[in-house]
Rosetta silent file (secondary structure, phi, psi, omega in degrees, C-alpha in Angstrom):
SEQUENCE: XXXXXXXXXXXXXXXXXXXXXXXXXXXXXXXXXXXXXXXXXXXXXXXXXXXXXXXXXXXXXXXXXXXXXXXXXXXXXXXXXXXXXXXXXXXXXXXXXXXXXXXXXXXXXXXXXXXXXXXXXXXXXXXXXXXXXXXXXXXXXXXXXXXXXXXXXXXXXXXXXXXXXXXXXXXXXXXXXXXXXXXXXXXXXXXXXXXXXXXXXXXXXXXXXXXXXXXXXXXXXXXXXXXXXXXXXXXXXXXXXXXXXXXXXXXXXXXXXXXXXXXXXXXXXXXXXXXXXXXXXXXXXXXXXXXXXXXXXXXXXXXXXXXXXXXXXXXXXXXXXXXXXXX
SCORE:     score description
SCORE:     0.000 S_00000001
   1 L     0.000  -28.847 -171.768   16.187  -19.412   -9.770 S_00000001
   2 H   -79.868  -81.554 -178.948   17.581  -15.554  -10.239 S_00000001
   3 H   -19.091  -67.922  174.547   14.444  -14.894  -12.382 S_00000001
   4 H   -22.820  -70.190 -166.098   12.277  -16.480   -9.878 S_00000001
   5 H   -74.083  -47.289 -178.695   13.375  -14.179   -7.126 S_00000001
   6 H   -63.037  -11.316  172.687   13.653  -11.317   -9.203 S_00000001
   7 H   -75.113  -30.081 -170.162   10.421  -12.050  -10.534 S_00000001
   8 H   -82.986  -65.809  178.147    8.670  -12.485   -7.035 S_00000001
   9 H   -37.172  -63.554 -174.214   10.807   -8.947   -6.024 S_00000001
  10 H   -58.376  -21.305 -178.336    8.831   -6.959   -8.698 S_00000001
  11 H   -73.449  -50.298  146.689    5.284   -8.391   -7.569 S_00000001
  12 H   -12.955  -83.757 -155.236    6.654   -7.629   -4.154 S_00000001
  13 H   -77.611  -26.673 -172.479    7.907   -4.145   -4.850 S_00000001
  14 L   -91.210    4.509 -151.164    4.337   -3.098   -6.999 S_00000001
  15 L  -139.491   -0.191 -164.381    2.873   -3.921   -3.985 S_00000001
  16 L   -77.491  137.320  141.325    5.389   -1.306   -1.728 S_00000001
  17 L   -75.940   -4.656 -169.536    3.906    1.178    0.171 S_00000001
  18 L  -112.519  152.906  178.604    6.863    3.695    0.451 S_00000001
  19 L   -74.596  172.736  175.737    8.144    5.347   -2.918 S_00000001
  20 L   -79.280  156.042  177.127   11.720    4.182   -3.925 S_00000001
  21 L   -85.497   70.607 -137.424   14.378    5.103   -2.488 S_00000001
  22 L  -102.296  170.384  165.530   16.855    6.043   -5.623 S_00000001
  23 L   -49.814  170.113  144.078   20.743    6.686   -5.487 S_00000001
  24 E  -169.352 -159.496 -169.782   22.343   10.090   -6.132 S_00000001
  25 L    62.136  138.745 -165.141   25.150   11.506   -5.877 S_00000001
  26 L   -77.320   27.868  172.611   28.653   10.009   -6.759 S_00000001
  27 E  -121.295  174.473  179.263   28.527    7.563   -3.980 S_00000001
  28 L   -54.624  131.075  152.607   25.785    4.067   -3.581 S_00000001
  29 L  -101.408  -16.047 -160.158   22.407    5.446   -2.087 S_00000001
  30 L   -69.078  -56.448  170.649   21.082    2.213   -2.959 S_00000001
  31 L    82.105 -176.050  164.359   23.166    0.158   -0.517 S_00000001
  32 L    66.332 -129.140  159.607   22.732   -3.603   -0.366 S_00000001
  33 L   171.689  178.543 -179.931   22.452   -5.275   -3.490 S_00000001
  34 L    43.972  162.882 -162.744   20.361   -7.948   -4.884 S_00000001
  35 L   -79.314  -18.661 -134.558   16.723   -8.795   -4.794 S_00000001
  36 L   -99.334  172.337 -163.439   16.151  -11.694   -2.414 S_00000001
  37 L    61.706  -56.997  136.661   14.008  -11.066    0.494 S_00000001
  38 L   160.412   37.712  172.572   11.558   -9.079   -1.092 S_00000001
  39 L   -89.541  169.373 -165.460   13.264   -5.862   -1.364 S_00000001
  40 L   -64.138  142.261  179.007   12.849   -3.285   -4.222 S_00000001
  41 L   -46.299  153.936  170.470   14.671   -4.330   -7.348 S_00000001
  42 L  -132.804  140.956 -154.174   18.298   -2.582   -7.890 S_00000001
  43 E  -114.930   55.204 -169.794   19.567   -0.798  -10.539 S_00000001
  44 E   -55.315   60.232 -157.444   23.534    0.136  -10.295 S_00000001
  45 L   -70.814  154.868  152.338   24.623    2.953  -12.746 S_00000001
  46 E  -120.571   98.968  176.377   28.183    3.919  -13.590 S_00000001
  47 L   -92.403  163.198  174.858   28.163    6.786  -15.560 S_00000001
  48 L  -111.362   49.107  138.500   31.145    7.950  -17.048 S_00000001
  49 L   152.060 -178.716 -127.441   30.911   11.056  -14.975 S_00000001
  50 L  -127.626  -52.512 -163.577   29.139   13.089  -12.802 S_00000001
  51 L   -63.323  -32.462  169.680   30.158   17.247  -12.741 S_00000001
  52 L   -43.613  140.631  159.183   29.096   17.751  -16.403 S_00000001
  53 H   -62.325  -19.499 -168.778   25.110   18.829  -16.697 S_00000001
  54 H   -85.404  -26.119  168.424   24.414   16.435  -19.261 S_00000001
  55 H   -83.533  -68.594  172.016   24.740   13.749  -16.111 S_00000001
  56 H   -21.013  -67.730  168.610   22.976   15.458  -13.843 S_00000001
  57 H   -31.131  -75.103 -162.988   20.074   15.172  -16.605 S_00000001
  58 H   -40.883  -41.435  164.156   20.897   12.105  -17.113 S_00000001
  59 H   -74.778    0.166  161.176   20.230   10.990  -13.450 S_00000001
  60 H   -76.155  -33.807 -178.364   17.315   12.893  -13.212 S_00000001
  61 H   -70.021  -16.232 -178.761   15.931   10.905  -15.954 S_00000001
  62 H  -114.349   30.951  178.408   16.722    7.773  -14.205 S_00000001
  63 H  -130.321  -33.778 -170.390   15.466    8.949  -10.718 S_00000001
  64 H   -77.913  -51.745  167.683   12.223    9.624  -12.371 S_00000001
  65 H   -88.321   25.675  165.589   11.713    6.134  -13.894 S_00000001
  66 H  -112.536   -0.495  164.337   12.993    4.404  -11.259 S_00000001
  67 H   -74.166  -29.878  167.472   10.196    6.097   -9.101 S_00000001
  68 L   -30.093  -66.793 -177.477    7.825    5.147  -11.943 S_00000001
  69 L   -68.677  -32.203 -173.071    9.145    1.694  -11.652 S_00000001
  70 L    64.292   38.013  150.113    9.382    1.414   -8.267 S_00000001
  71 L  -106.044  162.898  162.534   13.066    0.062   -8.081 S_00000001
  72 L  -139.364  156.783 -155.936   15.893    1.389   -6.646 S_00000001
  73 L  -125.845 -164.792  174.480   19.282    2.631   -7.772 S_00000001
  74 E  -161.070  129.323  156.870   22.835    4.430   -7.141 S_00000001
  75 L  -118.969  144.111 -175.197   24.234    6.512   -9.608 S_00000001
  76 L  -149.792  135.068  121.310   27.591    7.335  -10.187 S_00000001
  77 L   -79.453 -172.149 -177.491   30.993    8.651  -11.843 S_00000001
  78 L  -105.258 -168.024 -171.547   34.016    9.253  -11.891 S_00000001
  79 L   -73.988  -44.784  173.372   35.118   13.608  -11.200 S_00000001
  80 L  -150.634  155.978 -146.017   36.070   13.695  -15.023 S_00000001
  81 L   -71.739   -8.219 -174.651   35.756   11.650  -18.094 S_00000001
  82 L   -94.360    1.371 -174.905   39.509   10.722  -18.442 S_00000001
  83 L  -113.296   89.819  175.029   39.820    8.517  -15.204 S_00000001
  84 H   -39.309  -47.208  163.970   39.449    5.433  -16.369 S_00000001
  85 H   -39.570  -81.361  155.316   40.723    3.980  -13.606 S_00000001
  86 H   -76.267   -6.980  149.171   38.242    4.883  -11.363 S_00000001
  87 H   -43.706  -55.985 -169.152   35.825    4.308  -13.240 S_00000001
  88 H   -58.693  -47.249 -175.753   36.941    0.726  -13.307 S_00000001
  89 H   -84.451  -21.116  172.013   36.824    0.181   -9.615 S_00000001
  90 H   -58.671  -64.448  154.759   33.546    1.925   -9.297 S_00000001
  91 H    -3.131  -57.283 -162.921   32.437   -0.726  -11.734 S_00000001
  92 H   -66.920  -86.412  163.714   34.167   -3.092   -9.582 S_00000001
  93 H    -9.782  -58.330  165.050   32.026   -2.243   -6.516 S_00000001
  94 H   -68.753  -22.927  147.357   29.059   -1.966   -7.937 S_00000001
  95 H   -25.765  -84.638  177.457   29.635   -5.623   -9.321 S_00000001
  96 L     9.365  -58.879 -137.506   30.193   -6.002   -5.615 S_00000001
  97 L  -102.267    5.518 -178.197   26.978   -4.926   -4.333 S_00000001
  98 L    44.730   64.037  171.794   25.081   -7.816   -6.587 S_00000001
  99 L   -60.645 -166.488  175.261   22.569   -5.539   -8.145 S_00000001
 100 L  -109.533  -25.352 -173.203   19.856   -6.977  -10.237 S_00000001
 101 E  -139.678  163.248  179.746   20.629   -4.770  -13.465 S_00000001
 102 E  -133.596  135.654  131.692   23.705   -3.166  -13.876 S_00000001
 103 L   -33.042   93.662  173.986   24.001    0.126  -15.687 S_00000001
 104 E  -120.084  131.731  160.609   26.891    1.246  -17.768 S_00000001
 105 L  -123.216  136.581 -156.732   28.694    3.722  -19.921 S_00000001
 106 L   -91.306  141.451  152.972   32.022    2.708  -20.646 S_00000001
 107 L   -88.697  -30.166  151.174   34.671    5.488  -21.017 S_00000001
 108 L  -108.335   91.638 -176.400   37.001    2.683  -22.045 S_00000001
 109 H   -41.034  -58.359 -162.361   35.625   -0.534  -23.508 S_00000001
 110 H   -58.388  -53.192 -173.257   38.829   -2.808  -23.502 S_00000001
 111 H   -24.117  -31.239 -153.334   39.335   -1.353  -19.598 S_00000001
 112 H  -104.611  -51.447 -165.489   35.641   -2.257  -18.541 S_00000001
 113 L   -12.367  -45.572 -159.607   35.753   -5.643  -20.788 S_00000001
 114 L   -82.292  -34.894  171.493   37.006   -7.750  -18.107 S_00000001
 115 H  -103.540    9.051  149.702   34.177   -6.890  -15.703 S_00000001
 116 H   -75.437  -23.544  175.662   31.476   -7.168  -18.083 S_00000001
 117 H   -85.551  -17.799 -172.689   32.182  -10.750  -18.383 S_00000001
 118 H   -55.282  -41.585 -171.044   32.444  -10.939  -14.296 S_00000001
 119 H   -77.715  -40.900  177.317   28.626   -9.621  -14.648 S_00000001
 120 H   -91.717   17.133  164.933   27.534  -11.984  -17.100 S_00000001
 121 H   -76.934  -33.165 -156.148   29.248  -14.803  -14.872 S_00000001
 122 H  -109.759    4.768  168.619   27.574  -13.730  -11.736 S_00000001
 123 L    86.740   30.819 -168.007   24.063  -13.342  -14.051 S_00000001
 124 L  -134.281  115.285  156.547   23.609   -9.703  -13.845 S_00000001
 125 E   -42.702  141.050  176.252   22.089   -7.929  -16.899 S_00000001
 126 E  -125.174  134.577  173.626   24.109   -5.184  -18.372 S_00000001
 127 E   -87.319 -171.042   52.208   22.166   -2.491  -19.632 S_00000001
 128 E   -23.833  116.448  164.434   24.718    0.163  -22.018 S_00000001
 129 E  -125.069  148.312  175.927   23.821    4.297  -21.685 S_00000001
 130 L    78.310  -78.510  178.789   25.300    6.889  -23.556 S_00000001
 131 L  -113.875  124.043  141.262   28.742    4.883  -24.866 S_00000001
 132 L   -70.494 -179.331 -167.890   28.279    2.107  -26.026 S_00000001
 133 L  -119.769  155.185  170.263   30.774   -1.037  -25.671 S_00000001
 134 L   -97.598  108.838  173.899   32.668   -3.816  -28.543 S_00000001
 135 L  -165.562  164.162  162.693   30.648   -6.260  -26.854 S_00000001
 136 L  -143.856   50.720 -171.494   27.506   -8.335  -27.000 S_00000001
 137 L   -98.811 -103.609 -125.683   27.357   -8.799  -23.032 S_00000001
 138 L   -56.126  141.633  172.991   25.088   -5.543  -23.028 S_00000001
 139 L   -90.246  -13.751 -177.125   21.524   -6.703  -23.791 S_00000001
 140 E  -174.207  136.044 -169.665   20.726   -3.213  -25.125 S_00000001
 141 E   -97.775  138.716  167.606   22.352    0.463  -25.817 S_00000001
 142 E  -115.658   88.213  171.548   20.335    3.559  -24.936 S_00000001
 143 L  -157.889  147.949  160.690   22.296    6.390  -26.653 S_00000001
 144 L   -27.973  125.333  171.353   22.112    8.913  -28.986 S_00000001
 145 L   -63.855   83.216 -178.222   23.328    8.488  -32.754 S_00000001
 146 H  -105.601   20.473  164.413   26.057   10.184  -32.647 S_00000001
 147 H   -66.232  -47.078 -171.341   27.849    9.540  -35.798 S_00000001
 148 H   -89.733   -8.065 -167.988   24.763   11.272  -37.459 S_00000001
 149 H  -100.420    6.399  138.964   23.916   13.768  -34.928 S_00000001
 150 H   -43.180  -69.274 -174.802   28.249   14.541  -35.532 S_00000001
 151 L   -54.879   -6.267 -177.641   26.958   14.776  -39.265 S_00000001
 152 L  -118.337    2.069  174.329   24.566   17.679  -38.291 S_00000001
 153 H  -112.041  -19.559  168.135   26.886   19.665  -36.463 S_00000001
 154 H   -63.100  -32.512 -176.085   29.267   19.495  -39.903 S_00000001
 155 H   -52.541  -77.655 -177.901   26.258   20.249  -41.870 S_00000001
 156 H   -55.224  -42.600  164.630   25.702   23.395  -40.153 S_00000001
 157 H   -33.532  -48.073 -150.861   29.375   24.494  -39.980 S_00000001
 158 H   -85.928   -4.628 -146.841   30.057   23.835  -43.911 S_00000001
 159 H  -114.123  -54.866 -167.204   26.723   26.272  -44.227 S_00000001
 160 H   -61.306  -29.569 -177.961   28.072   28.729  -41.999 S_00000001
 161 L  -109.540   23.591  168.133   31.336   28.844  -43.728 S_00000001
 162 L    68.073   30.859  174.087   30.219   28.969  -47.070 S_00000001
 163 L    74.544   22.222 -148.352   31.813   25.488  -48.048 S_00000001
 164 L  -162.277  101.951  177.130   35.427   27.023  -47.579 S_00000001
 165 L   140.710  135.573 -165.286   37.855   27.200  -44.878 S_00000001
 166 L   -75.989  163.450 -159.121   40.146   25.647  -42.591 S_00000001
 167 E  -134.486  133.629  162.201   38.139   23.836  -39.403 S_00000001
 168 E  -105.971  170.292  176.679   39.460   22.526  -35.637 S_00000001
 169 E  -130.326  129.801  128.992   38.306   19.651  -33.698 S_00000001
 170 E   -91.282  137.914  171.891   38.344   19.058  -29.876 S_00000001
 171 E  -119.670  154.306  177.095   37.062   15.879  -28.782 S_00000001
 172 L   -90.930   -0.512 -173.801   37.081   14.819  -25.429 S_00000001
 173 L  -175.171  150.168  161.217   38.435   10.995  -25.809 S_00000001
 174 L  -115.341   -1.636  178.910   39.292    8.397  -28.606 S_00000001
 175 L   -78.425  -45.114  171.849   38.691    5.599  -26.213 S_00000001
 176 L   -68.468  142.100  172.346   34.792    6.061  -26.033 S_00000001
 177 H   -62.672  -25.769 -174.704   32.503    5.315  -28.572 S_00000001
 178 H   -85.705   12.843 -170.866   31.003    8.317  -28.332 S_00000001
 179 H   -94.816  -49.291 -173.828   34.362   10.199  -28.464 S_00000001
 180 H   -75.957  -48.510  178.063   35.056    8.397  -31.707 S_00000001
 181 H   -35.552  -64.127 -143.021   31.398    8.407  -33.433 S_00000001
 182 H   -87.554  -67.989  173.902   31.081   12.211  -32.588 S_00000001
 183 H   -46.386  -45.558 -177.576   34.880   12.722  -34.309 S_00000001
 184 H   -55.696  -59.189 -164.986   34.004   10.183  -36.983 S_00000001
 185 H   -53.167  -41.059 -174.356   30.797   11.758  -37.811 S_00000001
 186 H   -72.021  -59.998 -153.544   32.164   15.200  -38.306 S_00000001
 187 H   -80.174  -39.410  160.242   34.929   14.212  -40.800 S_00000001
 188 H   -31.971  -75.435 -177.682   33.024   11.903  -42.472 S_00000001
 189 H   -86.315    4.907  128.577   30.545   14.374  -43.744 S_00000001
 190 H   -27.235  -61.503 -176.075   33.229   16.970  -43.806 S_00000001
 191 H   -60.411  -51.295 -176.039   34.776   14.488  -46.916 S_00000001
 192 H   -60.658  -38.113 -167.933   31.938   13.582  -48.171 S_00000001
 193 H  -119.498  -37.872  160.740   30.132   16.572  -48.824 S_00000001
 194 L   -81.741   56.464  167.017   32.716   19.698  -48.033 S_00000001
 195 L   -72.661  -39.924 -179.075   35.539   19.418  -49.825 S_00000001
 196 L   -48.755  -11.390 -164.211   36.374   22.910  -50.021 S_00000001
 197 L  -104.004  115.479  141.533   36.510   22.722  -45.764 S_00000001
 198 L   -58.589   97.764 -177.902   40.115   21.500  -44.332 S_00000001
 199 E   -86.744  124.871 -173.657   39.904   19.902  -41.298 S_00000001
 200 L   -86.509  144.665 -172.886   42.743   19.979  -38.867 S_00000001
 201 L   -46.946  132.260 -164.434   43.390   16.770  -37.070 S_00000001
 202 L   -88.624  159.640  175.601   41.636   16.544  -33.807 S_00000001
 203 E  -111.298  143.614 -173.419   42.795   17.269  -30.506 S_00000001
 204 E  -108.164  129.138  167.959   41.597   15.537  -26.991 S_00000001
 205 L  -111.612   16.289 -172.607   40.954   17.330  -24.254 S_00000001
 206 L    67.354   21.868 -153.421   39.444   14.868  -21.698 S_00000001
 207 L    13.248   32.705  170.085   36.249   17.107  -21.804 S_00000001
 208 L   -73.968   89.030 -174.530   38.577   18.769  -19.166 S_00000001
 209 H   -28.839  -70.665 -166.941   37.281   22.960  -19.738 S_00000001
 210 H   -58.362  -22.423  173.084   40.822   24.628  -18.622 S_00000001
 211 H  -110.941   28.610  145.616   42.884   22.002  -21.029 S_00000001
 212 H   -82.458  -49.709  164.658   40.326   22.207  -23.933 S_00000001
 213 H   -37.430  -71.704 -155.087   40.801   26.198  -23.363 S_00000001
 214 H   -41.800  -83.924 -178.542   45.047   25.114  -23.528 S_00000001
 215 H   -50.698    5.589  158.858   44.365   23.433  -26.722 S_00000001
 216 H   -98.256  -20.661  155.288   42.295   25.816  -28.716 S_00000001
 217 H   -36.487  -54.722 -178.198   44.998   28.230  -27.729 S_00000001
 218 H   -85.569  -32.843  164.000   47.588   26.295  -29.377 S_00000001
 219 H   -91.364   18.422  158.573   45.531   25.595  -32.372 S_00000001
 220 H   -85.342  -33.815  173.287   44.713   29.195  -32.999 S_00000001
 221 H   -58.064  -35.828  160.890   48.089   30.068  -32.711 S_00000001
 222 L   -94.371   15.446 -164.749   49.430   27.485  -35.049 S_00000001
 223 L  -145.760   27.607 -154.622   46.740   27.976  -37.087 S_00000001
 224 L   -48.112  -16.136  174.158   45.505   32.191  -37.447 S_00000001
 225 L   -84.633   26.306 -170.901   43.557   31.585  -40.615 S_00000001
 226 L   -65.564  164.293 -145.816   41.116   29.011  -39.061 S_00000001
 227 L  -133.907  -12.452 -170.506   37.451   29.646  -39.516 S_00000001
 228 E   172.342  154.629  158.930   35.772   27.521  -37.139 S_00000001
 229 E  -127.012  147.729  152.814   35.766   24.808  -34.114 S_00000001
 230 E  -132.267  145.798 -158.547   33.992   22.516  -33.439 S_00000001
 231 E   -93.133  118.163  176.850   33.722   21.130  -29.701 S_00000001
 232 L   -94.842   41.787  170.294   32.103   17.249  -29.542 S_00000001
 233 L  -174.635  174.571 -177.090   31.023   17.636  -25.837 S_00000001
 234 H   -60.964  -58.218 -157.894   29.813   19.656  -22.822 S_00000001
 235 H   -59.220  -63.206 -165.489   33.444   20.038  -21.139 S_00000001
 236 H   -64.594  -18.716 -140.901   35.018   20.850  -24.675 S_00000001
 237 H  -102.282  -44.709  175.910   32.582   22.885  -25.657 S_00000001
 238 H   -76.317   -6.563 -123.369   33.125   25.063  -22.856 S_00000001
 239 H  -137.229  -52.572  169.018   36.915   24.821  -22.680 S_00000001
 240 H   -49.364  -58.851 -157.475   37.008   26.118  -26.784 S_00000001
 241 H   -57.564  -60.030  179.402   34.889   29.465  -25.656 S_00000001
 242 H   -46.938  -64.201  167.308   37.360   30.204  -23.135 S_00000001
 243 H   -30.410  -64.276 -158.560   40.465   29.684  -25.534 S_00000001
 244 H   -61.853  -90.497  166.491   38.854   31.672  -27.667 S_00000001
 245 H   -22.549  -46.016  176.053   37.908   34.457  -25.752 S_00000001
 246 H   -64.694  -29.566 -176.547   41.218   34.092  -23.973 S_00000001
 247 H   -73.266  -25.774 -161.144   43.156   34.068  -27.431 S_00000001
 248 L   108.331  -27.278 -156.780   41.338   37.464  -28.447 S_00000001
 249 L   -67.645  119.203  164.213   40.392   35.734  -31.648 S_00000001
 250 L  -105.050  178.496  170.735   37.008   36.949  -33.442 S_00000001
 251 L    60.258   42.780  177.449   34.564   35.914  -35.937 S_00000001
 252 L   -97.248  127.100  171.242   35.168   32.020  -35.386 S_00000001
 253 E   -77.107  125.201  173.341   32.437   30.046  -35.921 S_00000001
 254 E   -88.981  136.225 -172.579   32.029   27.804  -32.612 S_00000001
 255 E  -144.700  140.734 -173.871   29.551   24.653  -32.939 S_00000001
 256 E  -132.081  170.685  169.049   28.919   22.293  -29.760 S_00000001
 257 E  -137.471  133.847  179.478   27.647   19.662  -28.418 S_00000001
 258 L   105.594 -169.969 -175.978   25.358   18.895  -25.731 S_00000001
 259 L  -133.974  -79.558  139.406   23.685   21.707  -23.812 S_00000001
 260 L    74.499  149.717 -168.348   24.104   23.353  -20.532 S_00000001
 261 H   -42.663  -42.533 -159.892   24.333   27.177  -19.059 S_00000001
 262 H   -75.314  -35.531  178.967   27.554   27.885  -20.819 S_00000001
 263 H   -67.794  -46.667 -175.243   26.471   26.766  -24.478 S_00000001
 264 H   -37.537  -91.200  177.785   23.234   28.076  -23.537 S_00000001
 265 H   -28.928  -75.072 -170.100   24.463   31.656  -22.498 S_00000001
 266 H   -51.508  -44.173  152.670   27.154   31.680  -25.511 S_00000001
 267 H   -27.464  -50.594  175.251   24.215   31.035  -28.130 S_00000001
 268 H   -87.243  -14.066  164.750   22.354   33.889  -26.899 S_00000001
 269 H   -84.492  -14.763 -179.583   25.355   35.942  -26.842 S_00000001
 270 L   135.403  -43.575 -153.072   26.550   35.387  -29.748 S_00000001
 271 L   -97.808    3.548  172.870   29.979   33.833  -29.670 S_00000001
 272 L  -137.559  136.941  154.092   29.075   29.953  -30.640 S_00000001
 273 L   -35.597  -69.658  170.583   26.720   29.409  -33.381 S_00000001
 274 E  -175.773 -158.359 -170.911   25.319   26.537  -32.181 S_00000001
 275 E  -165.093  142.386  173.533   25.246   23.174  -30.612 S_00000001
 276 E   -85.762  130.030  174.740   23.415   19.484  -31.225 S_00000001
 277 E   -84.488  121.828  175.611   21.487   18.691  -28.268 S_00000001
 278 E  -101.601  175.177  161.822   20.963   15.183  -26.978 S_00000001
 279 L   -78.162   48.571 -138.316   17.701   13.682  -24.528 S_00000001
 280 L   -81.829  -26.614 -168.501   19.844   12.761  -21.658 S_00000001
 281 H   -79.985  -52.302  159.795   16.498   12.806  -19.366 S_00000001
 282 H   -43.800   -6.332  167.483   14.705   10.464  -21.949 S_00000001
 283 H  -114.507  -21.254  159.886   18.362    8.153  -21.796 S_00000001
 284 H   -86.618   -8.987 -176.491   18.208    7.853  -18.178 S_00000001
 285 H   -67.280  -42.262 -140.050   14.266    7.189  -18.481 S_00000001
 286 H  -105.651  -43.387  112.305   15.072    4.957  -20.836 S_00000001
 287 H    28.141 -109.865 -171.489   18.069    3.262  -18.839 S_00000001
 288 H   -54.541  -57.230  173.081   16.033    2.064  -16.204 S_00000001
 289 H   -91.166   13.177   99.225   13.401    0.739  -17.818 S_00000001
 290 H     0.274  -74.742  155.781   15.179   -1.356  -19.974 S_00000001
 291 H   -27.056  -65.508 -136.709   16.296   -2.644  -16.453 S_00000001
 292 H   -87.636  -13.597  179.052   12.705   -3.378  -14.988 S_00000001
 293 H   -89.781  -41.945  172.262   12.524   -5.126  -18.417 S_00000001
 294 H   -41.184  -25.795 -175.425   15.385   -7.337  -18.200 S_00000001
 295 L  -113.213   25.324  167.977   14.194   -8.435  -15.386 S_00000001
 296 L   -92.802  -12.679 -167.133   11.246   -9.258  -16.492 S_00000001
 297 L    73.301   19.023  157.415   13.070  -11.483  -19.307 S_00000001
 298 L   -36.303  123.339  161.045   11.646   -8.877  -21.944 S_00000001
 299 L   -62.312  146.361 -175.454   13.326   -8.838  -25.284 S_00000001
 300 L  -125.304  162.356  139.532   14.883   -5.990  -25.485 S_00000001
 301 L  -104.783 -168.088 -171.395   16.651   -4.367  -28.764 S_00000001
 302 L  -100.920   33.124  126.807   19.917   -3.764  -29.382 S_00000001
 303 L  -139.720  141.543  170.926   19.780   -0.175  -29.465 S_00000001
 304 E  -107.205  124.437 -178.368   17.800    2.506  -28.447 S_00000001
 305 L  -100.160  116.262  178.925   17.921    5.653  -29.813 S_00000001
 306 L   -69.705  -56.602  153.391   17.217    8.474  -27.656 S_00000001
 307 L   162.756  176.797  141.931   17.474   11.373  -30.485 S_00000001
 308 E  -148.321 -156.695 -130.515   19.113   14.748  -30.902 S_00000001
 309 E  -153.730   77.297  177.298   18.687   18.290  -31.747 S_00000001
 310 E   -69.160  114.271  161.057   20.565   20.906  -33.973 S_00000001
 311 E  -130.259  142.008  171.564   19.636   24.308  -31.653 S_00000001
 312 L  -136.075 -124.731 -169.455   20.899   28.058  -32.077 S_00000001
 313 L   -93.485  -11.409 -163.769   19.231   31.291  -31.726 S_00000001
 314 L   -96.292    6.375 -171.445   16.521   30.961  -34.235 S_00000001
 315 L  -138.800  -29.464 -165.370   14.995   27.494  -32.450 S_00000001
 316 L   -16.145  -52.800 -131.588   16.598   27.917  -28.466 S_00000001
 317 L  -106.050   -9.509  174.994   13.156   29.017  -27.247 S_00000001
 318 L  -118.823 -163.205 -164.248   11.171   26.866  -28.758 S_00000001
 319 L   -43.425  -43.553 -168.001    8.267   24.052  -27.355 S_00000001
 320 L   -69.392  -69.744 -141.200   10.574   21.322  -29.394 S_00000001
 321 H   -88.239  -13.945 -148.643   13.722   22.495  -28.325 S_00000001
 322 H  -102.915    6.529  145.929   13.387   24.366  -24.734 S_00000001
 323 H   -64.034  -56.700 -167.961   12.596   20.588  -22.684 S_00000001
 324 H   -68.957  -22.655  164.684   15.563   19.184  -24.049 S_00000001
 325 L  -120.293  139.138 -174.289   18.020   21.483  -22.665 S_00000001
 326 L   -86.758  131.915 -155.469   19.418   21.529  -19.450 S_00000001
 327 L  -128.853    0.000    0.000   21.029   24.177  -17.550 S_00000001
């Protein structure tokens, strides 16, 4: 019967004369919930947060194909990637509002576990963005490889340092997959290929700037011959230049991830090498329709890979690289 109506909603809804309405912002725009009546399909996101640029993207990318689609959504986080918490009751809510698809990226998996099964109890598709979950409730992941596109920010480091030299990590979480995959990735082809490179055991900063600054402070300090960081997110990424700058310390190689004014700016200045890029507008694009397919009863698989990017000064500007980042 939920197919039925949701099936009747999309003939409905192709048939709309007004564009969709989508969400924005870290509250519902969508409002209501469910399908029934003959209103535009809905689409619930949770991201697992909002102030970062790489979200913004991301909800632009899912604002675009849900005009495309003609559904409509609400996107959301929490203020920063460690609150877990709130995440969880946004989650909760959005359960609430009986979407038709529900959007997720978990920041914790066991945390969110409990209301991923409420969603396949109450019949509501779960799409995965970004992080995936240890689950097989999600019918399909849209996110970036980021064990290997981890292995391509190690690449370039071990290049940079001539195979030699001690190395920091910040990561922003060990709870997310993409917190571990992005740590994982790096030391993995750190062992494997770069023996000569000492890596010091990473430190989490919540992709929180001002305590990812604290902590590269304290590992330059406990550390003066190190040779390089490397930052596995937007937050972190920015939170190392400022330690750094703030410590005094020069001629560190810096290597990021993700994209945004500050990595941007620090590329062309100088002071970070470089940084792996993801698609975030091609993962909320990708997001949503994934949705409009579930609820079509599409097969879907069980990952998508959106892609990524190694960019520094020698590529920033160009036609491949200068779509994909986001300022």
């Amino acid at each position: 019967m939920r197919n039925q109506r949701i099936g009747a909603a999309l003939v409905a809804a192709a048939f709309a004369l007004t564009a969709a309405a989508c969400g924005g912002g870290s509250s519902d725009a969508g409002g209501g919930g469910g399908s029934g009546g003959g209103e535009q399909p809905y689409v619930a996101i949770v991201s697992k947060g909002f102030q970062h640029q790489f979200w913004q993207a991301v909800k632009q990318g899912a604002e675009q194909e849900a005009a495309a689609q003609n559904v409509r959504i609400s996107f959301e986080g929490p203020a920063t990637e460690s609150e877990v918490e709130a995440q969880v009751n946004m989650l909760q809510n959005a359960l609430g509002r009986q979407p038709d698809v529900l959007g997720f990226a978990a920041l914790d998996s066991r945390a969110s576990a409990p209301l991923l099964q409420q969603a396949r109890s109450q019949s509501i598709p779960v799409i995965a963005f970004d992080s995936g979950v240890d689950s097989d409730i999600p019918l399909t992941t849209a996110a970036t490889n980021n064990k290997a596109a981890a292995g391509e920010a190690a690449k370039h480091m071990a290049e940079a340092l001539g195979g030699t030299g001690k190395v920091g990590l910040v990561v922003h979480d060990q709870t997310s997959r993409t917190g571990q995959d992005r740590r994982d990735g790096f030391l993995e082809w750190m062992r494997t290929n770069a023996p000569g490179i000492q890596v010091l055991d990473p430190q989490y900063g919540g992709g929180d700037q001002a305590k990812s600054a604290d902590i590269t402070k304290a590992i330059l300090a406990a550390n003066p011959d190190l040779r390089g960081i490397y930052a596995a997110n937007e937050g972190s990424a920015i939170g190392v230049l400022r330690g750094v700058a703030e410590s005094g310390r020069t001629g560190l190689t810096v290597i990021g991830f993700d994209s945004g004014s500050g990595q941007i700016e620090a590329i062309r200045g100088g002071t970070m090498l470089g940084a792996v890029t993801q698609d975030p507008i091609g993962m909320g694009r990708e997001l949503v329709s994934s949705a409009v397919k579930a609820m079509r009863g599409e097969q879907l698989p069980k990952v998508i890979d959106t892609g990524f990017f190694w960019y520094d000064s020698s590529n920033i500007d160009s036609d491949q690289i200068k779509p994909l980042l986001y300022e």
